[in-house]
Backbone as numpy.savetxt, mean C-alpha at the origin, in Angstrom:
# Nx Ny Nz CAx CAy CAz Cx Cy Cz
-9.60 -4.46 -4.04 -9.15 -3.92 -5.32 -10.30 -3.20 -6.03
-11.82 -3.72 -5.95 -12.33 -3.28 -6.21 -12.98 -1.39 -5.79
-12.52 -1.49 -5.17 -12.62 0.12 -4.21 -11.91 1.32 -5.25
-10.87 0.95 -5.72 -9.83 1.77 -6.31 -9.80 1.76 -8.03
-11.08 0.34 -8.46 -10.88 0.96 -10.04 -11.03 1.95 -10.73
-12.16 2.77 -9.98 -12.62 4.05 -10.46 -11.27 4.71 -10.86
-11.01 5.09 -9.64 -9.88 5.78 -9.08 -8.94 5.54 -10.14
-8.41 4.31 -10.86 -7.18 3.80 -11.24 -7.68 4.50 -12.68
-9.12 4.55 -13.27 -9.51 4.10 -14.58 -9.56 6.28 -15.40
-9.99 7.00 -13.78 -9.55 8.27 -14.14 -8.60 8.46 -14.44
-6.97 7.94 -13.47 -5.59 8.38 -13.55 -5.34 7.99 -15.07
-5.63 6.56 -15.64 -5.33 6.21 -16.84 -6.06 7.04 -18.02
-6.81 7.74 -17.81 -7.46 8.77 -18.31 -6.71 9.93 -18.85
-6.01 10.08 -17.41 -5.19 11.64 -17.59 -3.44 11.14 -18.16
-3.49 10.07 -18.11 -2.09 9.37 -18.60 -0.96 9.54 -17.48
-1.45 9.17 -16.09 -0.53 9.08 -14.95 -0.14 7.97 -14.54
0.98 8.21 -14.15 1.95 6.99 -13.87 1.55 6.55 -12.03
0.99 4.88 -12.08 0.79 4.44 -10.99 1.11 3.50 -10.69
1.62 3.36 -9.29 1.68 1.75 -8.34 0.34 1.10 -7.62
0.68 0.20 -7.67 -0.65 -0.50 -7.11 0.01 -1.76 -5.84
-0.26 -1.22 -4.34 0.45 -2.24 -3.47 -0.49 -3.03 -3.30
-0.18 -3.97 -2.70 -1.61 -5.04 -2.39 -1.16 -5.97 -1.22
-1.54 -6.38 -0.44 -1.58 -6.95 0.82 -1.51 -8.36 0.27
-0.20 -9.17 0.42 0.36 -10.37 -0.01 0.24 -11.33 1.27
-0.14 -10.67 2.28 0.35 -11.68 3.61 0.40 -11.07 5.06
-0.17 -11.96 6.29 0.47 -11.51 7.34 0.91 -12.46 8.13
1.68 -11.58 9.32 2.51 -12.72 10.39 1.63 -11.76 11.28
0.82 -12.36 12.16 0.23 -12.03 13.47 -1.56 -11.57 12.68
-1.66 -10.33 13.39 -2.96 -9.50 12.96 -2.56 -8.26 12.26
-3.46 -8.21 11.53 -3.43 -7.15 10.90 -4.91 -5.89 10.15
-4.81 -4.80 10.10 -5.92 -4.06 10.45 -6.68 -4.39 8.85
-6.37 -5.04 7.69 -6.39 -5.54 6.37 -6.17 -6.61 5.89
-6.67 -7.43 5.07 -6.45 -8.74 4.91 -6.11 -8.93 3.24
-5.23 -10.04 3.08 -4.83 -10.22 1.96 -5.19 -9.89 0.80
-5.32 -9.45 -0.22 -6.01 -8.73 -1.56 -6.20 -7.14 -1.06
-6.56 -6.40 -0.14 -6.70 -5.46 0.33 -5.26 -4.17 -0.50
-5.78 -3.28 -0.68 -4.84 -2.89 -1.60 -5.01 -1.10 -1.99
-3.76 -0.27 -2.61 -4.20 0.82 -2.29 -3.38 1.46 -3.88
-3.90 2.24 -4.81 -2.98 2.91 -5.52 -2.67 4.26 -5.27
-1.60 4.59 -6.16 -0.62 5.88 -5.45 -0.20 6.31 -7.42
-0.57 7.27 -7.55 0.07 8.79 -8.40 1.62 8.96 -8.41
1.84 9.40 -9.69 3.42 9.85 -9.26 3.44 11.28 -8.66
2.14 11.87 -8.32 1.73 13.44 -8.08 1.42 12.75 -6.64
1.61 11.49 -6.16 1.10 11.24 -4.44 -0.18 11.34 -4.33
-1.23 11.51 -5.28 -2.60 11.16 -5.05 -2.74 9.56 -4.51
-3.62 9.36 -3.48 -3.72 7.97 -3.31 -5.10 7.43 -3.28
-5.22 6.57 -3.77 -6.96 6.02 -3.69 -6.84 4.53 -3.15
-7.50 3.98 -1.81 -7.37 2.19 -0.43 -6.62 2.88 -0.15
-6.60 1.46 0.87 -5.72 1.45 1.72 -5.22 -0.12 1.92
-3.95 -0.09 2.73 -3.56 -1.51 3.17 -3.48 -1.52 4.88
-3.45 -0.73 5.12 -3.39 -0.88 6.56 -4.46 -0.48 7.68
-5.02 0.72 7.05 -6.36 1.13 7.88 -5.85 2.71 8.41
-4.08 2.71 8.16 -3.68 4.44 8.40 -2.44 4.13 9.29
-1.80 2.92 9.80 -0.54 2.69 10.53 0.69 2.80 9.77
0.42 2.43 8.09 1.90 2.51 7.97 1.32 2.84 6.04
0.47 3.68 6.23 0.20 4.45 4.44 1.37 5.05 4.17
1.81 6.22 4.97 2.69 7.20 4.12 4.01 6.60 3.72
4.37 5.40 4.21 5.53 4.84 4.21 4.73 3.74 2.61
3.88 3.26 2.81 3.61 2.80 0.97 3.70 3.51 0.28
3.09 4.87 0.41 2.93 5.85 -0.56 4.49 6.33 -0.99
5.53 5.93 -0.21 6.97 6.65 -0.27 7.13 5.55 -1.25
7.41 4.16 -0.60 7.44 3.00 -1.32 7.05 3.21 -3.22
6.07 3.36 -2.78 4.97 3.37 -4.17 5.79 4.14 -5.44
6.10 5.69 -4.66 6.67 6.92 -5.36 8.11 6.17 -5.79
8.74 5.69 -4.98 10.07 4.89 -5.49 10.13 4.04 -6.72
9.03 2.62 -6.83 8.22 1.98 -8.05 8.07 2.65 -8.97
7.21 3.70 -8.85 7.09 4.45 -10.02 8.79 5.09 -10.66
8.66 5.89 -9.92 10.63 6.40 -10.58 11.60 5.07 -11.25
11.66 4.22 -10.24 12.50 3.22 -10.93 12.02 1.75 -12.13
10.48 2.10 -11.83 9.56 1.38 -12.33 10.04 -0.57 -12.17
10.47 -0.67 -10.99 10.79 -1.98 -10.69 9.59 -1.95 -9.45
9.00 -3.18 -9.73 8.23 -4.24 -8.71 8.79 -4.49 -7.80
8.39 -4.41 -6.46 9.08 -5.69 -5.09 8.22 -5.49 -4.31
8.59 -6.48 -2.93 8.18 -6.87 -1.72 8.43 -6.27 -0.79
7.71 -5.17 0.34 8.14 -4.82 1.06 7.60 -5.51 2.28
7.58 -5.27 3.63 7.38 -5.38 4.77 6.99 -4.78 5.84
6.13 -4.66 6.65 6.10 -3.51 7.85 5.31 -4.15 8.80
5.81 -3.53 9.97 5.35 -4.61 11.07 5.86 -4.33 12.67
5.12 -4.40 13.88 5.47 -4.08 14.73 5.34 -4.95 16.14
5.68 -5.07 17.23 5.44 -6.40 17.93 3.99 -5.54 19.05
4.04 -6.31 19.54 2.32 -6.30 19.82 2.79 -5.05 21.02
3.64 -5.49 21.68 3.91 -3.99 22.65 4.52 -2.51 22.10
5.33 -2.38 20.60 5.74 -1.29 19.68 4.41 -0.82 19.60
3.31 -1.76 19.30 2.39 -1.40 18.90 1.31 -0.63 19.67
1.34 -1.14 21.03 0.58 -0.18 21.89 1.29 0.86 22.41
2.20 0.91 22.25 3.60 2.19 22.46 3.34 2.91 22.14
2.73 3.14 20.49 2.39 4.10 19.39 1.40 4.23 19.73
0.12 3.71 20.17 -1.53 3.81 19.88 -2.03 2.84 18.94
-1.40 1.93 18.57 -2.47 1.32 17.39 -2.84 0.31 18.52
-3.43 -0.55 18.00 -4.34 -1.62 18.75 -3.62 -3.26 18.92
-2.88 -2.96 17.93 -2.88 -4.98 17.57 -1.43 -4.83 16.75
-0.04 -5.26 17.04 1.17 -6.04 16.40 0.74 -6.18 15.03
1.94 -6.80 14.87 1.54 -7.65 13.20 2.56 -7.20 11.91
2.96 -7.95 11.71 3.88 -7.82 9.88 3.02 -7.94 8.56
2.91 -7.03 8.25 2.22 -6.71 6.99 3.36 -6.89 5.73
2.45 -7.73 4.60 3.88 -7.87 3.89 2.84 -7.35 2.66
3.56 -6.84 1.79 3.17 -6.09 0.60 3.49 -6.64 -1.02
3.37 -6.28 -2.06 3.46 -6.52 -2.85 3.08 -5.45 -3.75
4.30 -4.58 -4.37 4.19 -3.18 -4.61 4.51 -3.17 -6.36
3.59 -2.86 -7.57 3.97 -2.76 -8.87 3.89 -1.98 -9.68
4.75 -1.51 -10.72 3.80 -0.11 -11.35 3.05 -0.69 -12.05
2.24 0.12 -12.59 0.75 0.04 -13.65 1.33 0.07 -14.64
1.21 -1.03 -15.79 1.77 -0.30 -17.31 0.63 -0.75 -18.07
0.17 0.07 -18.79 -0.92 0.51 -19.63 -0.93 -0.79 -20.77
């Protein structure tokens, strides 16, 4: 979390609307560990990460959704250890999230 205050303390600067996901949990391995965390712009600027680059653009969609409807939730993402070398990543694993907007 600490990686992204800068980041968070400009947007609140310019008076932009942000989500903040954060790494709640895993089932298997995962390329990030719990607290690990990434914010997202309603303009799609993003500052972290939660995954290391396997499944960002799909938070960042996530994220953009939070913001519009400005409701909190739990998402999920996750692949089994052979999906996973299918694609190129290295290592399986369910990443579970915890996605909120920022209110000032």
């Amino acid at each position: 979390m600490k990686e992204i205050v800068k980041d968070i303390r400009r947007w609140q600067k310019q008076d932009k609307k942000i989500a903040v996901a954060r790494v709640i949990d895993l089932d298997g391995s995962g390329p990030r560990l719990p607290g690990a965390a990434m914010a997202v712009t309603e303009e799609g600027e993003v500052a972290g990460s939660v995954s290391g680059g396997c499944v960002e653009g799909a938070v960042v969609l996530e994220a953009l959704e939070v913001i519009k409807n400005n409701k909190r939730h739990i998402v999920s993402f996750g692949y089994s250890d052979e999906e996973a070398f299918s694609v190129g990543l290295t290592c399986g694993g369910t990443v579970h999230l915890f996605i909120e907007p920022l209110d000032w």
